[in-house]
C-alpha positions in Angstrom: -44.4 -33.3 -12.9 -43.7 -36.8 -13.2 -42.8 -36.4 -16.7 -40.4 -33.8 -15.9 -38.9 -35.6 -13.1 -37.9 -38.7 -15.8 -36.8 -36.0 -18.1 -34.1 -34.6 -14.9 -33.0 -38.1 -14.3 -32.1 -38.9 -17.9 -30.0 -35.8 -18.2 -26.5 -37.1 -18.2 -24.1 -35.8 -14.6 -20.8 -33.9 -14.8 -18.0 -36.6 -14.6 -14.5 -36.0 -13.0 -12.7 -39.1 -13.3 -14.4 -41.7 -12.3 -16.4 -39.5 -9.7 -20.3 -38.3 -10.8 -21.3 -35.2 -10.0 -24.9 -35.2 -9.1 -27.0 -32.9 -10.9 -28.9 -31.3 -7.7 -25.1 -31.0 -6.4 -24.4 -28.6 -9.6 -26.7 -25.9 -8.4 -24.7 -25.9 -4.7 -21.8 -24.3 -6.6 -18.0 -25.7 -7.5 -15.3 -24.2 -5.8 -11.3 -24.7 -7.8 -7.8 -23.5 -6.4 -5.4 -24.0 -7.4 -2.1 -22.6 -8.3 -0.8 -21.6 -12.1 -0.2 -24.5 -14.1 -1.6 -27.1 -11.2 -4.6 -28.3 -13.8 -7.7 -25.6 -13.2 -8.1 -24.9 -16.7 -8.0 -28.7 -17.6 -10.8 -29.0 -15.5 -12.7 -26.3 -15.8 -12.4 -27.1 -20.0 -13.8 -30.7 -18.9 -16.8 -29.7 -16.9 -17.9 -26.8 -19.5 -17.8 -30.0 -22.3 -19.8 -32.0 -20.9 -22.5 -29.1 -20.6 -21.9 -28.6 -24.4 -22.5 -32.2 -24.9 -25.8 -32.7 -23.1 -27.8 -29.5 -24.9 -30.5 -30.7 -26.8 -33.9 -28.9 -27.9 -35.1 -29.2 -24.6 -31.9 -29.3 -22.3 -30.5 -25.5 -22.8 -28.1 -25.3 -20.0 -25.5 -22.5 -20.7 -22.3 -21.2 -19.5 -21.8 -17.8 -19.0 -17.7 -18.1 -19.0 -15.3 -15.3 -18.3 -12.1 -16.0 -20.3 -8.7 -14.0 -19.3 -6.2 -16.6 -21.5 -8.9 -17.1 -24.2 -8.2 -21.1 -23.4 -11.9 -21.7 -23.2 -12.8 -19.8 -26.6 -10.6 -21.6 -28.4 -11.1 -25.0 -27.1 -15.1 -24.7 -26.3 -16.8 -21.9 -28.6 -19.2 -23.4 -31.1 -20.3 -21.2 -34.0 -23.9 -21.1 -35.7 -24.8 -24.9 -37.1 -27.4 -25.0 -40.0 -28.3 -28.2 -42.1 -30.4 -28.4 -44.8 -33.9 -30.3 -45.1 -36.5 -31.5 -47.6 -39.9 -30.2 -46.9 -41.8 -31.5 -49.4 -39.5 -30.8 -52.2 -38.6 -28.1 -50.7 -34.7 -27.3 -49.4 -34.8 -25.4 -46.4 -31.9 -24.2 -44.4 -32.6 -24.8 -40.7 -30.6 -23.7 -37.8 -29.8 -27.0 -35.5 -27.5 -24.7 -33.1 -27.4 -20.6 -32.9 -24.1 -20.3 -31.9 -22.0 -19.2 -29.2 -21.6 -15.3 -28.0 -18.2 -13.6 -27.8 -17.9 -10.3 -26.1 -14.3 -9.1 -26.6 -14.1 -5.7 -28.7 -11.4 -7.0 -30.6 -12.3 -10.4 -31.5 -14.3 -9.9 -35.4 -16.9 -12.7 -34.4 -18.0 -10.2 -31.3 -21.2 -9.2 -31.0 -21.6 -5.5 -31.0 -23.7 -3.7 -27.5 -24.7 -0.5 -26.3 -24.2 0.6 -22.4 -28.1 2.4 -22.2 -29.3 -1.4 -23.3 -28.9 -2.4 -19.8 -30.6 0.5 -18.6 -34.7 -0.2 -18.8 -35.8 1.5 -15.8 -35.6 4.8 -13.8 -33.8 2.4 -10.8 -31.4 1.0 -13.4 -29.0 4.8 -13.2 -28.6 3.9 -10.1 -27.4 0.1 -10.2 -25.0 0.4 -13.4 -23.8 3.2 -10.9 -23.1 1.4 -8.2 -21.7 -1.2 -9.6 -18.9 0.5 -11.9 -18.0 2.4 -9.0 -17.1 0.1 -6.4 -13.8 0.7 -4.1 -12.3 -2.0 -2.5 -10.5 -0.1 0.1 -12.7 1.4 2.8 -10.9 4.9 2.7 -11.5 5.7 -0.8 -15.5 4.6 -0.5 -16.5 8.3 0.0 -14.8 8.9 -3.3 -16.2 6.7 -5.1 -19.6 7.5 -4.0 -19.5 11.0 -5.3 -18.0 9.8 -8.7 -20.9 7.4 -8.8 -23.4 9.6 -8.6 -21.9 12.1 -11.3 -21.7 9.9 -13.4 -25.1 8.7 -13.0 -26.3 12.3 -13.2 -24.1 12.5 -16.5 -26.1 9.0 -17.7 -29.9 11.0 -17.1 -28.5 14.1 -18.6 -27.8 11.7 -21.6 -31.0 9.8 -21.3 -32.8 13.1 -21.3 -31.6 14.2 -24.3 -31.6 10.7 -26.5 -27.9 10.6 -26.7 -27.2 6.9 -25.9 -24.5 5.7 -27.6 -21.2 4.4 -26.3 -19.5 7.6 -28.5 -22.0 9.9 -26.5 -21.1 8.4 -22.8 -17.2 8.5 -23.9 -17.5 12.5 -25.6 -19.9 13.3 -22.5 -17.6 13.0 -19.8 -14.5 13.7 -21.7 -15.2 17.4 -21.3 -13.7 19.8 -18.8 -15.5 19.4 -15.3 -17.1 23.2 -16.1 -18.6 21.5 -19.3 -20.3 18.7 -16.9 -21.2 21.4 -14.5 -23.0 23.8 -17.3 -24.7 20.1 -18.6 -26.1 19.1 -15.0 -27.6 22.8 -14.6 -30.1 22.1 -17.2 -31.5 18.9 -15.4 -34.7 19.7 -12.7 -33.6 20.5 -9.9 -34.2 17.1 -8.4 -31.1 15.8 -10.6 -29.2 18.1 -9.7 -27.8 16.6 -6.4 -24.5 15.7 -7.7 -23.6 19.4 -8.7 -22.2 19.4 -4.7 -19.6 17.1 -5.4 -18.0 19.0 -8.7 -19.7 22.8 -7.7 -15.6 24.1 -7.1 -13.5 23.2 -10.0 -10.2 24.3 -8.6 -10.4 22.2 -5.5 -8.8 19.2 -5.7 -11.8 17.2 -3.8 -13.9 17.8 -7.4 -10.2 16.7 -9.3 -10.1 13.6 -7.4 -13.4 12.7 -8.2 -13.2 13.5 -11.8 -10.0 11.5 -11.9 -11.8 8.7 -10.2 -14.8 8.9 -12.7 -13.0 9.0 -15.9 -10.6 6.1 -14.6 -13.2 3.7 -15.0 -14.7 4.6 -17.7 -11.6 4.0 -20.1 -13.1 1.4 -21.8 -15.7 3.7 -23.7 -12.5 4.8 -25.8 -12.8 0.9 -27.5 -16.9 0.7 -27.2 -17.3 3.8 -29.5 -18.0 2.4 -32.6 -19.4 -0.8 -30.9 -23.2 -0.1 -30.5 -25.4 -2.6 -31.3 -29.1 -4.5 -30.0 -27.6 -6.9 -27.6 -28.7 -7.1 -23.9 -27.2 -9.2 -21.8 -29.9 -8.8 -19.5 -32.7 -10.0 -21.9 -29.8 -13.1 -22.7 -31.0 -14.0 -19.6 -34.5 -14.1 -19.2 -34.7 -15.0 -23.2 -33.4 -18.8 -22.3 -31.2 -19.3 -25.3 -28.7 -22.0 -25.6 -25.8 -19.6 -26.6 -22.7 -19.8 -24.3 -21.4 -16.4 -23.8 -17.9 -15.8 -23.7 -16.3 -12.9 -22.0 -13.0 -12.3 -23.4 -10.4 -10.2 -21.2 -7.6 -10.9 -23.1 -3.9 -10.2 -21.0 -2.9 -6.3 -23.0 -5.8 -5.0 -22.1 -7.1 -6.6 -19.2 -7.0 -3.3 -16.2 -8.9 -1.5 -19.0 -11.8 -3.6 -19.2 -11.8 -4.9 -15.7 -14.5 -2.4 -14.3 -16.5 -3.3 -17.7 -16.2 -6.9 -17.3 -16.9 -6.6 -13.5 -20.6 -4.6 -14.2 -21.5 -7.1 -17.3 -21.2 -10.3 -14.7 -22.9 -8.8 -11.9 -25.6 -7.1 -14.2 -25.8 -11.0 -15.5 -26.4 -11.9 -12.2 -29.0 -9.4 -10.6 -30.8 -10.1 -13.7 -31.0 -13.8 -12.8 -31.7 -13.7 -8.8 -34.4 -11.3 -10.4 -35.8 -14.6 -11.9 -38.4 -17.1 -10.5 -37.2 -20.2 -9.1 -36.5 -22.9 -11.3 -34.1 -25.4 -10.0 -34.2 -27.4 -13.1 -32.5 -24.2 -15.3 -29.4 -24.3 -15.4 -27.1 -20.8 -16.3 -23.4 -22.0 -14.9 -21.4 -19.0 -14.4 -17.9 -19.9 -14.8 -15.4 -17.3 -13.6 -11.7 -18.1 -14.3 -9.5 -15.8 -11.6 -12.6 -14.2 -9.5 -10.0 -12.0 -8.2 -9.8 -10.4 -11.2 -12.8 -8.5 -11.3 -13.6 -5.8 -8.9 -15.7 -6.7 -5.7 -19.2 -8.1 -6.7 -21.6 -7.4 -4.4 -24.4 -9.9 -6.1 -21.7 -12.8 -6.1 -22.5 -13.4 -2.6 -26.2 -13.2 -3.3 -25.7 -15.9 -5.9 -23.7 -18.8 -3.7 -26.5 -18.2 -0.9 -29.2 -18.3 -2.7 -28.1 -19.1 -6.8 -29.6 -22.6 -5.9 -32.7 -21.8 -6.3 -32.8 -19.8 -9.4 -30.5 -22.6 -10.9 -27.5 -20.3 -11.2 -24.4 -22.8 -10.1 -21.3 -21.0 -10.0 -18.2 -22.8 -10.9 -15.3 -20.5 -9.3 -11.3 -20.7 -10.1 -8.8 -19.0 -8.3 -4.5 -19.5 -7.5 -5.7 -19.2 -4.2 -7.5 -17.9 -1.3 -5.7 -14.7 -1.0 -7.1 -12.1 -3.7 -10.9 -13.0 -2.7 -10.2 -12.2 0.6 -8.5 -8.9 0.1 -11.4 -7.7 -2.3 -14.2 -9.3 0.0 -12.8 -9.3 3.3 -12.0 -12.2 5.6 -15.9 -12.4 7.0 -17.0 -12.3 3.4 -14.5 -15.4 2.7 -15.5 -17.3 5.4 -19.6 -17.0 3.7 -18.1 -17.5 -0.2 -16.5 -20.2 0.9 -19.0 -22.1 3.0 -21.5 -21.9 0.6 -19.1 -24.4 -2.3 -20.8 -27.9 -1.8 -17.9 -29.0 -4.2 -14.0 -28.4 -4.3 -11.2 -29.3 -6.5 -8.2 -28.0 -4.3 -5.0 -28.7 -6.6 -1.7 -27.3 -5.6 -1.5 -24.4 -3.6 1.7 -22.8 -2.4 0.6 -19.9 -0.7 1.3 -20.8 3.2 -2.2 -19.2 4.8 -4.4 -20.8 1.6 -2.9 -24.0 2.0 -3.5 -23.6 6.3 -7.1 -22.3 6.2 -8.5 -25.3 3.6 -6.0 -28.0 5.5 -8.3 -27.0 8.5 -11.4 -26.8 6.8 -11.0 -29.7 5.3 -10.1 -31.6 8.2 -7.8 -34.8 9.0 -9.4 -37.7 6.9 -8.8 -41.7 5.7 -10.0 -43.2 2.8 -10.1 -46.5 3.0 -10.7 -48.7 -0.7 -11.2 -52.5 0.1 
């Protein structure tokens, strides 16, 4: 313990300025606003750095960082690093650094990934459910209830008869909604539940969920011929050094917002899932939060991320978009739970009026 108290204390701290940022104060979470062009990205670019900087052998802190500008791939990804040694008399190539991970389905240095890889348990249909189908307005939640459970009916159905690739997800529930109906009669009765939500397929109830289920599930058209062994699930518990870029670049970026939405929170159920350890470190760095879809782990993960050693490092223009996906009781929680702020400019009047107050009137005083 002692010996791994000495190696803590010689790990370098995050430094703003001329300000240190105590390592136990990483793990309480970093909270940014500010508007466009005020300097977020600038910082953001300088904290992720230093991370890079102080990796070693036996310091593997790692960023999971989603990108929507691609500003932090370009300025921050590190590809493989080999160098070649003499071991006696024999030249070996060693790798000194695996490289970074890109997830971006059209970047060429991607790494390729199958949906069913997440799935590794019978309660696993009903998370990657839930979480792809999440409303952010209370009206439509009934909606997107019944479209979550067909489509995690359509996911068993697939299970069930070995057809897990992306291609088979995408064809699956491309068919007519009497082709879905025929599929889910085959499936014991005990799968069957959905069937009540698509049994009339002129009604425009069973349309509107169909609409709602294939909406979200657009991405699958560019995931087709992208099936490979990656899990970003087993990136977690496997304790690599690998950052992991998630690229959402601008052209596409409604298309792949339900996708990029499931693959953080699956990233982060999978490490609240994990013991305690407040010496890891797995920084989750999310550029625009209201950009994804409503994350119901996010709040599990600035209560309680401490513990596992999950900081989060969070940007946003401003206060507004988090509430309206969250709710204003929600903010009030996120927000509380930020040890750490960076508050740039912020022109939105009820932003710049709710952190004025929490803030507070203060004097600094410098002798």
């Amino acid at each position: 313990q002692l010996l791994a108290k000495k190696r803590v204390k010689d790990i370098p701290n995050i430094k703003i300025g001329n300000t240190e940022i105590p390592r136990e104060m990483e793990s309480k979470h970093i909270l940014v606003l500010g508007t466009s062009g005020s300097g977020k990205g600038v910082l953001l670019n300088q904290i992720i750095n230093q991370i890079n900087v102080r990796k070693s052998d036996k310091i593997k802190d790692r960023c999971i960082i989603y990108d929507m500008k691609g500003e932090f791939v370009s300025k921050q990804y590190r590809p493989k690093e080999t160098e070649i040694i003499n071991d006696n008399g024999v030249s070996k190539e060693v790798v000194k650094f695996p490289g970074d991970i890109i997830f971006c389905p059209f970047d060429e240095r991607s790494i390729h990934w199958s949906f069913f890889n997440e799935i590794e348990s019978y309660p696993d249909f009903d998370v990657v459910s839930k979480s792809l189908y999440v409303s952010n307005n209370a009206n439509d939640e009934y909606w997107y209830n019944c479209a979550k459970d067909v489509f995690r009916t359509g996911l068993i159905y697939l299970h069930m008869n070995n057809q897990k690739t992306n291609l088979d997800i995408w064809n699956f529930f491309s068919q007519t909604l009497e082709e879905i109906k025929m599929a889910f009669m085959t499936l014991p009765l005990s799968e069957r539940g959905a069937l009540k939500h698509i049994d009339k397929s002129d009604s425009n109830a069973s349309s509107s969920i169909i609409s709602i289920l294939q909406e979200r599930l657009q991405f699958f058209r560019y995931l087709v011929d992208f099936d490979g062994e990656f899990s970003f699930k087993k990136y977690i518990r496997e304790g690599q050094r690998s950052n992991i870029f998630l690229l959402n670049i601008d052209q596409y970026k409604t298309i792949f917002k339900p996708l990029m939405s499931y693959i953080v929170d699956t990233m982060i159920r999978e490490v609240l899932s994990q013991k305690d350890d407040q010496d890891r470190r797995i920084f989750f760095v999310i550029d625009e939060l209201g950009s994804l879809y409503k994350l119901e782990s996010i709040l599990d993960l600035v209560t309680v991320g401490r513990s596992k050693g999950a900081p989060l490092i969070c940007s946003n223009q401003d206060l507004g978009r988090i509430e309206q996906t969250y709710g204003r009781a929600n903010l009030k929680t996120f927000f509380n739970n930020f040890n750490t702020y960076f508050i740039f400019r912020i022109n939105e009047p009820e932003s710049a009026e709710y952190l004025s107050r929490a803030i507070g009137e203060k004097q600094i005083g410098r002798a």
